[in-house]
N, C-alpha and C positions, 0 to 999 in steps of 0.2 A: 354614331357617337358624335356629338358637338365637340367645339372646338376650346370649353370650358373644362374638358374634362380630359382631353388628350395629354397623357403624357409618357414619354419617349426613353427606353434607355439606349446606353452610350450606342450600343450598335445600331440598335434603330436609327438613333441621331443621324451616324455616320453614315448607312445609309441612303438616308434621305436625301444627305445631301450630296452623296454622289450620284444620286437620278439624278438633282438638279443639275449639278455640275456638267454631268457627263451628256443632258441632252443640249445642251450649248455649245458644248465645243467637243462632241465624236455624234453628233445626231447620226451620222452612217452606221452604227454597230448602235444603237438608240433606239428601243428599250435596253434594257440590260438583260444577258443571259447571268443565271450564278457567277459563272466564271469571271466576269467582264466584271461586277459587281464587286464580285471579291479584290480582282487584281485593284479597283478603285479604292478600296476601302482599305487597301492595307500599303498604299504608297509609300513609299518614303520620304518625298517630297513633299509639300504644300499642305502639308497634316497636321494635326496636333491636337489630341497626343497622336506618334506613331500607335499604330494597332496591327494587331494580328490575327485576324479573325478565319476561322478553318469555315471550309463548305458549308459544314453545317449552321455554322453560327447565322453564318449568310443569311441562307436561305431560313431560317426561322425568322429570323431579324426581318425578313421583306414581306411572309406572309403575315407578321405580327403588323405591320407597316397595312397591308392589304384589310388585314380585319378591322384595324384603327380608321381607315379610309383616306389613308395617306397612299397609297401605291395601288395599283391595280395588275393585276397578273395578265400578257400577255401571250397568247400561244404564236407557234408559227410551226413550220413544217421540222426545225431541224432541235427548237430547245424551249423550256419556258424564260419567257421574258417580261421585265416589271417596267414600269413607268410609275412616275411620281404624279399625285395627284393634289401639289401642295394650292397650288391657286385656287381649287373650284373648292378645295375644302375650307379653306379659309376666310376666302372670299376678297383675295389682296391679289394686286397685280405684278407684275412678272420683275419689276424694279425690289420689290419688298421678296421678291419669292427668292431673286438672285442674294440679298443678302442673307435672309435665314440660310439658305443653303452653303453659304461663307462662313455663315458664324459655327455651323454646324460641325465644318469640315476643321477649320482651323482655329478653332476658342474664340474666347475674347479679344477685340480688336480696333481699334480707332476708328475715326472718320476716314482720313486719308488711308492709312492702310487698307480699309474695305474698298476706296475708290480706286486704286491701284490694281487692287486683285481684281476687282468687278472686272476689268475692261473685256474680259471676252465671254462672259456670261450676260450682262445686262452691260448698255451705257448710260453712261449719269452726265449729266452737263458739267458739273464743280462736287466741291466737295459740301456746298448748300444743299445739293438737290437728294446725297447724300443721307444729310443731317436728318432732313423734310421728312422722309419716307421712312428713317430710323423711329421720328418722332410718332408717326401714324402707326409702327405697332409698338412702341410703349402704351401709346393712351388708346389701346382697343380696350373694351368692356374687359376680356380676359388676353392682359400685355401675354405678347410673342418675346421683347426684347426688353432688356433692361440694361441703363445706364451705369457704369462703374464710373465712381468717382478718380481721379487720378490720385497716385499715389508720388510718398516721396521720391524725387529726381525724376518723375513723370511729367509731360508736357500737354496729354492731353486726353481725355476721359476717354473710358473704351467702352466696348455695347457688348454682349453676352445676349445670346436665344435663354429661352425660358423653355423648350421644348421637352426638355426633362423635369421640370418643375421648376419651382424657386431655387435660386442659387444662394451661398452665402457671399453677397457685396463686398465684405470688409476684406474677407482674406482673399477674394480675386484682384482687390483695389493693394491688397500689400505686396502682391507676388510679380515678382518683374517679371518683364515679357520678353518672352525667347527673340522677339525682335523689334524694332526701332523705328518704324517704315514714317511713324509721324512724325518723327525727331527728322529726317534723313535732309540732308544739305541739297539733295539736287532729287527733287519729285518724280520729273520725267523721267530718269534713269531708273529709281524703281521701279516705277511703275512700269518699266522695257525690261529690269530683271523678271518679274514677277510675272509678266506675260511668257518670258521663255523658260522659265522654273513649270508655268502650267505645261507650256506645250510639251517640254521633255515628258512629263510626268504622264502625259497623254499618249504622247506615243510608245511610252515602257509600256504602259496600260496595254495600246492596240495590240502590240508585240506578241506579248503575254496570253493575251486573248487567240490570237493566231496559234500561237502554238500549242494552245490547250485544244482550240478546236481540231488541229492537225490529229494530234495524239488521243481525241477522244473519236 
């Protein structure tokens, strides 16, 4: 399947982008077992929307991921385990791979908000180099991302994955956003919230994963 014709529902989505996520910052439990996948996928933190997704959703959700040619199933001696296969399918490098996996995880979202969150998945120089890389998958032959216009009492246009299809613009561009990260008075500090908002959420993950594999 080309990358013309790929398209993704919400779990896949979310999914997808907790391989990304989760091979950057726990590469030690990387691939994902179900388990590991799930407790990623149904965080509470750094989400949006929160989900609740049972085993099973999971695990159809990855081999749908697998037959799409987004994931690949991994074995090992003790579980099956998945990897993301977004780079080699798309044909975009690991800066571009770190945001769809952002957009994926956590909606629509700014420049600087993406630059923020990135910092422990990809580094980006500024919030240009940002922009750059946003730009390169809008104007692919079949766009990855698309540009929201800002809305009223909004200060600055947000980006949306297409991984699900076409979105509708106007009503993402009307709906306030559950938060402010471009607006924020002091950068560096979110962007130190945002870094320990992932790690908690990382480590509730590992936690979680430990005690599933205890109990199984």
């Amino acid at each position: 399947m080309d990358d013309t014709t790929i398209v993704l529902n919400a779990a896949e989505a979310r999914l997808l982008g907790c391989l990304i996520e989760k091979e950057a910052t726990t590469p030690d439990t990387y691939p994902l077992t179900i388990n590991a996948a799930q407790s990623a996928a149904n965080q509470k933190t750094a989400r949006e929307p929160v989900m609740a997704l049972d085993p099973g959703a999971v695990n159809h959700a990855l081999r749908q991921l697998e037959q799409k040619g987004l994931a690949k199933q991994v074995f090992s001696s003790r579980a099956e385990r998945y990897e993301h296969r977004t780079a080699a399918f798309f044909g975009i490098p690991q800066q571009q791979v770190a945001l769809l996996g952002l957009l994926a995880l956590r909606g629509p979202q700014t420049v600087h908000e993406l630059l923020a969150r990135c910092e422990r998945l990809c580094r980006f120089n500024d919030a240009e180099d940002v922009r750059h890389h946003l730009d390169r998958l809008i104007q692919r032959e079949a766009p990855l991302v698309v540009q929201i216009p800002r809305g009223p009492g909004q200060r600055e246009d947000r980006y949306a994955h297409l991984l699900g299809g076409p979105v509708d613009v106007a009503a993402i561009a009307a709906r306030v956003p559950s938060s402010s990260v471009g607006d924020a008075a002091d950068p560096e500090l979110e962007a130190r919230v945002a870094a320990l908002e992932a790690e908690v959420a990382d480590l509730r993950a590992q936690v979680e994963q430990l005690l599933a594999d205890r109990a199984g």
